[in-house]
N, C-alpha and C positions, 0 to 999 in steps of 0.2 A: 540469254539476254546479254552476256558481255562481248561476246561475236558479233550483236548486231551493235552495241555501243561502238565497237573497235572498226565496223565496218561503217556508222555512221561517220566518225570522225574522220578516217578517211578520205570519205565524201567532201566534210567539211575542207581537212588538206588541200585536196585538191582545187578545191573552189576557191581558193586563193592563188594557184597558182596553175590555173589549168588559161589556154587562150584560147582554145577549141570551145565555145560554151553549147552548142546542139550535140556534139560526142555526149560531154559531162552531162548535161538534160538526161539525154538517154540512160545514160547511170544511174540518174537520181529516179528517172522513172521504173527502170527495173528493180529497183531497191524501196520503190513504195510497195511493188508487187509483193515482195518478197518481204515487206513488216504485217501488208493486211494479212499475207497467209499465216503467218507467226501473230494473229492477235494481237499487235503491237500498237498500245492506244495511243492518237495523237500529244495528249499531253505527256508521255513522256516521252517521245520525241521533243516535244519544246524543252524538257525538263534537260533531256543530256546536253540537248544545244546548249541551253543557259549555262551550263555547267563549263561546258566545254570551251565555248569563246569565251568565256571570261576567265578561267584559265590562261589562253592564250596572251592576251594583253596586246589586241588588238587596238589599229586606229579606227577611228569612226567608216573608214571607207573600207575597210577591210572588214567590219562589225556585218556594213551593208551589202558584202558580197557573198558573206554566209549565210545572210538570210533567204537569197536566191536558191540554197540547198533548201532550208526550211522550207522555204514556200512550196517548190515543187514536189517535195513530198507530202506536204498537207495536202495539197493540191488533188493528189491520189485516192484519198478519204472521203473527198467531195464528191469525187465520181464515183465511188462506190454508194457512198450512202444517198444520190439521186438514183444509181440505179435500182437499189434496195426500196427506195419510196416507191417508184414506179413499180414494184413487183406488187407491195403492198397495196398499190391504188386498182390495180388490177385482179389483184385477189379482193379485194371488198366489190368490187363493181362487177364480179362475177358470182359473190356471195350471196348480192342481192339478187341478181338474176334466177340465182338456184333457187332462193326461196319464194320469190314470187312463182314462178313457174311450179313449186310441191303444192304453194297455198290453191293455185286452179286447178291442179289435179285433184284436189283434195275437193275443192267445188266441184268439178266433172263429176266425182262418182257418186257425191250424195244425190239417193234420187231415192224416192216411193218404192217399199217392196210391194208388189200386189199382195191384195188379199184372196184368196179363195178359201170358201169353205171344207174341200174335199183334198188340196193339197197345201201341203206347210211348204215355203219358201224361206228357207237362210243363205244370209248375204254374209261372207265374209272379207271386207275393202281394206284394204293395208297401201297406201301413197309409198311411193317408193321417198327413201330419205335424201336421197338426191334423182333429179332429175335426169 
């Protein structure tokens, strides 16, 4: 956790004094990859920020140009967690499918065993659990 605190602020450094701002983006965006892989939840990201520019004693336009680090990396969390929705909306929407599709198999095989008097018929029907 202190490596990514030390590489955050970095970050931050830099976004004060970087003029290249699509180079430094790209940084910010590789170092969101590299917090979701590390479990690294948003709020304490804002928490080091806080911590950090107000340490620094910054002016108000300087405050506002470290939030452009912040935001791009929250930014990263946004896109994972729609993509995460979308898996999740896909796995229920194919949930359902599975289960209507056992419940007709499961209508399909009820049917009348015949009867005869001279031979016994046993039926053994098992639905498969997924489709």
């Amino acid at each position: 956790m202190e490596e990514f605190k030390q590489h955050y602020k970095q970050l931050i450094d830099e976004s004060l004094l970087t003029q290249n701002k699509q180079q430094f983006l790209k940084k910010c965006n590789d170092f969101t990859d590299e917090v979701i892989k590390k479990d690294i939840l948003p709020e304490d990201i804002v928490n080091i920020h806080k911590s950090y520019v107000t340490s620094l004693n910054l002016d108000k336009e300087q405050i506002f140009d470290t939030l452009d680090v912040l935001q791009e990396v929250v930014k990263g969390f946004g896109y994972s967690y729609r993509d995460y929705q979308k898996l999740v909306d896909k796995m229920q929407f194919h949930d359902k499918e599975i289960d209507l599709a056992s419940r007709l198999q499961q209508t399909m095989l009820k049917t009348d065993i015949p009867q005869f008097d001279s031979i016994q018929i046993g039926v053994i029907s098992v639905a498969a659990q997924k489709v």
